[in-house]
SELUM-787621 format. One line per field, with one value per atom (N, C-alpha, C): atom name; residue number from 1; x, y, z; residue in one letter. Coordinates in nm, 4 decimals. Atoms other than C-alpha are relative to their C-alpha. Layout:
<sites>
atom c(CA/...)
nr c(NUM/...)
x c(X/...)
y c(Y/...)
z c(Z/...)
rest c(A/...)
</sites>
This chain:
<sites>
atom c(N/CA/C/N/CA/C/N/CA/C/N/CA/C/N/CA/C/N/CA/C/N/CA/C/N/CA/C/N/CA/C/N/CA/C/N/CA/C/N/CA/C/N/CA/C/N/CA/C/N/CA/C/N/CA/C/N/CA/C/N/CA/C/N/CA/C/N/CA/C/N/CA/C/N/CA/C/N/CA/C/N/CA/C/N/CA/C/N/CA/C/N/CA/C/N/CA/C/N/CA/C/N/CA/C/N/CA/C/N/CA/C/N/CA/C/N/CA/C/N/CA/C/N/CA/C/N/CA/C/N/CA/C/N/CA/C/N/CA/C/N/CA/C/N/CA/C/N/CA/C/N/CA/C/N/CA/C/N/CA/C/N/CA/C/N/CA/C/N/CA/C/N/CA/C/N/CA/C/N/CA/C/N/CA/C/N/CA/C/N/CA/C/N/CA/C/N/CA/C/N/CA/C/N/CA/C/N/CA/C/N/CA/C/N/CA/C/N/CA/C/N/CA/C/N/CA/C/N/CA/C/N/CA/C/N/CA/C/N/CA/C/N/CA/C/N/CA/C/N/CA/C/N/CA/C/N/CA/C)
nr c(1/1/1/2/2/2/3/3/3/4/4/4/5/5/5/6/6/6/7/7/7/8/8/8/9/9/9/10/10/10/11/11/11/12/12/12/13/13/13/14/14/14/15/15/15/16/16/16/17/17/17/18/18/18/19/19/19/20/20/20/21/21/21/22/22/22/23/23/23/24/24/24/25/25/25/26/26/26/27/27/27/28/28/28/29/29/29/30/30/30/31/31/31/32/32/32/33/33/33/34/34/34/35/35/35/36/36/36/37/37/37/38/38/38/39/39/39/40/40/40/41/41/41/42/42/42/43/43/43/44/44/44/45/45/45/46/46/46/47/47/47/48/48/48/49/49/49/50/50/50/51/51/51/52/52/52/53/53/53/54/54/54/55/55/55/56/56/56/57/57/57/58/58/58/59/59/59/60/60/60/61/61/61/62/62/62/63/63/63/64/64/64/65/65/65/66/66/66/67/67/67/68/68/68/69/69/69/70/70/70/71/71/71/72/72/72/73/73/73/74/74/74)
x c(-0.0603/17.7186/-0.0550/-0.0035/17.5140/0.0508/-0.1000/17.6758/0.1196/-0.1263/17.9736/0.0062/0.0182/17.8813/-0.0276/-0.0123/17.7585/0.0895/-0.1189/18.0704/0.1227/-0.0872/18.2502/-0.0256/0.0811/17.9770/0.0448/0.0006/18.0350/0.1312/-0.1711/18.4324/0.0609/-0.1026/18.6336/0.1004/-0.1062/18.7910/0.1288/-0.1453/19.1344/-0.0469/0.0377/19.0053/-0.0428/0.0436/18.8189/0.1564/-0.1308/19.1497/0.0952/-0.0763/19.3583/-0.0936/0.0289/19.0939/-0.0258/0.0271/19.0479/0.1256/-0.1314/19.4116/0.0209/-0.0518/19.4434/-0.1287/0.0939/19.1240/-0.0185/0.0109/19.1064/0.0881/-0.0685/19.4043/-0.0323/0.0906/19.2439/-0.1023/0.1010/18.9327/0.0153/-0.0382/18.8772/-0.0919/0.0699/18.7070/-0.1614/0.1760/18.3447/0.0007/0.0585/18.3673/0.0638/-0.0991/18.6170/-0.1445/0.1192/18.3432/-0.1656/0.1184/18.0635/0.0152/-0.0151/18.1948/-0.0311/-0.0246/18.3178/-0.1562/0.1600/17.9426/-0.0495/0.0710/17.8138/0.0485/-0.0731/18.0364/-0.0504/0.0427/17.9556/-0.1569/0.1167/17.5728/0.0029/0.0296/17.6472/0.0398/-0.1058/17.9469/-0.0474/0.0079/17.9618/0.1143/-0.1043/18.1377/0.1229/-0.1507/18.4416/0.0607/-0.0686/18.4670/0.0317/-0.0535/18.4389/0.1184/-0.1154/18.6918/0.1225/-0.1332/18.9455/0.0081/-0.0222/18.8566/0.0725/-0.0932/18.9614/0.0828/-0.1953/19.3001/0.0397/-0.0236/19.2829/0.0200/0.0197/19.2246/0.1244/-0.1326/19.4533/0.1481/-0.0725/19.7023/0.0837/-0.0219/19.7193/-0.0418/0.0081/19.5911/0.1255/-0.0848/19.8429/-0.0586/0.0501/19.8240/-0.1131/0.0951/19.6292/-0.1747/0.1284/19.3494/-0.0015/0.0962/19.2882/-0.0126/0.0763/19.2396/-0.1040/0.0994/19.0108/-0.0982/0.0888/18.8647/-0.0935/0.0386/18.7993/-0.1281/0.0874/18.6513/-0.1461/0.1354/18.4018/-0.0727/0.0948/18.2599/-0.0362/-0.0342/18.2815/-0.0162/-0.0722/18.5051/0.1783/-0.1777/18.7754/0.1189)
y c(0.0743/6.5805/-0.1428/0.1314/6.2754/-0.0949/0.0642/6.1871/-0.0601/0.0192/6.2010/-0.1136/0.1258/6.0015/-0.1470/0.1279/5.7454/-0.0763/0.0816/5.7230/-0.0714/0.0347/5.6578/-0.1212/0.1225/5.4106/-0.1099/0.1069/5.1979/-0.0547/0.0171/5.1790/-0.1332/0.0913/4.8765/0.0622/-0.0101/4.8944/0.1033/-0.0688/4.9769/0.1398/-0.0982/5.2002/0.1106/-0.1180/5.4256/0.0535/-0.0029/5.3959/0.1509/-0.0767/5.5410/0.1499/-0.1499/5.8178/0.0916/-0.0984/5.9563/0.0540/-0.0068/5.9578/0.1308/-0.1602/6.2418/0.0568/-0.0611/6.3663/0.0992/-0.0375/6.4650/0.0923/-0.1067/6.6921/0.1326/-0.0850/6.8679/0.0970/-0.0625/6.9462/0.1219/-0.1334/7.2723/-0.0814/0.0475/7.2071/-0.0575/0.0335/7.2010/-0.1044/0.1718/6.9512/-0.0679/0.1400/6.7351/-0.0139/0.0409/6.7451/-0.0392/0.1078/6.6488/-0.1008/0.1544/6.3579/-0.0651/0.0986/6.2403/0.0156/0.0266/6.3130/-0.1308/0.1195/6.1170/-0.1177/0.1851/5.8170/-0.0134/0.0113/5.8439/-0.0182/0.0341/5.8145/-0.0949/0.1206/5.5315/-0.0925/0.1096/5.3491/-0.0995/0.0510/5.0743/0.0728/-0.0151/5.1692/-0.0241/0.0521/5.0191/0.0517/-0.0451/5.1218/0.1522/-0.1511/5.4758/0.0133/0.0194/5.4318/-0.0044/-0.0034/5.3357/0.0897/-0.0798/5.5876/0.1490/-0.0898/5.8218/-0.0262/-0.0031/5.6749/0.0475/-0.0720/5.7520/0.1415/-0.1744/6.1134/0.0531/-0.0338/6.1639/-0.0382/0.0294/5.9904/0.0902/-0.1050/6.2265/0.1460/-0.1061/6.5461/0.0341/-0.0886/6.7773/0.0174/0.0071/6.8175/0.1171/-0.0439/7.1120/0.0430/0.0317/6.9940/-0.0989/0.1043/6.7208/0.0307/-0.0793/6.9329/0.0483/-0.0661/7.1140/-0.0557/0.1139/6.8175/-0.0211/0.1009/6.6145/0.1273/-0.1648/7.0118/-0.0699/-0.0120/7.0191/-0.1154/0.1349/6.6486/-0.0330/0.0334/6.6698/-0.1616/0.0977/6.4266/0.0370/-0.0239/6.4488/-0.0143)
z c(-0.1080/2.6561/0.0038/-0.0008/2.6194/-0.0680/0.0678/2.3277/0.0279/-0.0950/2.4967/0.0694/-0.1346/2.7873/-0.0671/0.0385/2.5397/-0.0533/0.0753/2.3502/0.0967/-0.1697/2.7013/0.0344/-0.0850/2.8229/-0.0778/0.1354/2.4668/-0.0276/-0.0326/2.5211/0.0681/-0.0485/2.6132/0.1398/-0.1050/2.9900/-0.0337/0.0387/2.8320/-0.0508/0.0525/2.5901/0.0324/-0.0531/2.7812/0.1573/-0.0742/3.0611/-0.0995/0.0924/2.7592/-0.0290/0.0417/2.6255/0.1209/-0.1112/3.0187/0.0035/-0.0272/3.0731/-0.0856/0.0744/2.7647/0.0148/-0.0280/2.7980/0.0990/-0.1145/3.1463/0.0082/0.0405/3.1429/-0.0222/0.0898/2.8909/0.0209/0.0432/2.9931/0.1417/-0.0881/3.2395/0.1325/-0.1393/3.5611/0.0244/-0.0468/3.5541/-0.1185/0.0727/3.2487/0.0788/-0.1097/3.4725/0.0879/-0.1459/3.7442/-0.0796/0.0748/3.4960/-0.0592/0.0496/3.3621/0.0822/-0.0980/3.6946/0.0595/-0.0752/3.8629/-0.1070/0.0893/3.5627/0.0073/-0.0216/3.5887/0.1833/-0.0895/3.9782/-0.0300/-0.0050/3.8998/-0.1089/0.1056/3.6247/0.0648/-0.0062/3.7379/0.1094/-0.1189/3.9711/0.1247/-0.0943/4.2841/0.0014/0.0528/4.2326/-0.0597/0.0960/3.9165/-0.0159/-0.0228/3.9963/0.1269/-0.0488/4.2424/-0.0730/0.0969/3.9736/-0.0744/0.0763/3.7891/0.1221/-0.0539/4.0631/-0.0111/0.0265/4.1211/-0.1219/0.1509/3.7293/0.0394/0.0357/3.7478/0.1198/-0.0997/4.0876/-0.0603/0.0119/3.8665/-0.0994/0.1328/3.5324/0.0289/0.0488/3.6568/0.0920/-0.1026/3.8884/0.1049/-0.1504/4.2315/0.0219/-0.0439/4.2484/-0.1199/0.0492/3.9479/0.1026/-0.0711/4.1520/0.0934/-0.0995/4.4366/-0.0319/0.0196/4.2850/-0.0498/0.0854/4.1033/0.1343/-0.1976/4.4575/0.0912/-0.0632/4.5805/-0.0843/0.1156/4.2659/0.0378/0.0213/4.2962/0.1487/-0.1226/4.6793/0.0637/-0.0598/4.7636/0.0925/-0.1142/5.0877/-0.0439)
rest c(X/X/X/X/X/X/X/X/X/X/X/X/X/X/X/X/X/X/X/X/X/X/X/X/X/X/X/X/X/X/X/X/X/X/X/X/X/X/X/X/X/X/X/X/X/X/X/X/X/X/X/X/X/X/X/X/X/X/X/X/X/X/X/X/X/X/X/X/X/X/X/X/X/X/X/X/X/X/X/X/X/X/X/X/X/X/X/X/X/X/X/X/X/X/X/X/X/X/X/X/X/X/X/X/X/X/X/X/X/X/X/X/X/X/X/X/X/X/X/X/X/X/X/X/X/X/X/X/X/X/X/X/X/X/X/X/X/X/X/X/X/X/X/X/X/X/X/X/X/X/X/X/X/X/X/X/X/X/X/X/X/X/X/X/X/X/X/X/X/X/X/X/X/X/X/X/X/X/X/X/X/X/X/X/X/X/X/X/X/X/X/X/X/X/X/X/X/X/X/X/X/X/X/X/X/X/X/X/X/X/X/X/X/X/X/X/X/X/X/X/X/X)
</sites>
């Protein structure tokens, strides 16, 4: 997983935009909710912000229920 996280951290704006977008989908729940914790203890504020609207935007209504549950967020 840190690998991971580093190949994320090392990404161009867009770039990492594009690989969440198919990524996220993808992955099952508890990885969705460890990324997003990890970008919440990296990101700036903001930027984890956009990355929600990201994830509320590509997963289905009830992953991102369950997403928002897991990372507790309202």
């Amino acid at each position: 997983m840190n690998a991971f996280r580093a190949i994320l951290a090392s990404q161009k704006p867009d770039e990492l935009k594009y690989n969440l977008e198919i990524m996220l989908p993808a992955m099952n729940l508890d990885e969705r909710a460890e990324i997003m914790n990890a970008g919440r203890a990296s990101a700036p504020p903001e930027m984890f912000q956009a990355v929600l609207k990201l994830v509320e935007q590509v997963l289905n209504h009830d992953d991102w229920t369950a997403t928002k549950s897991k990372i507790g967020i309202k």
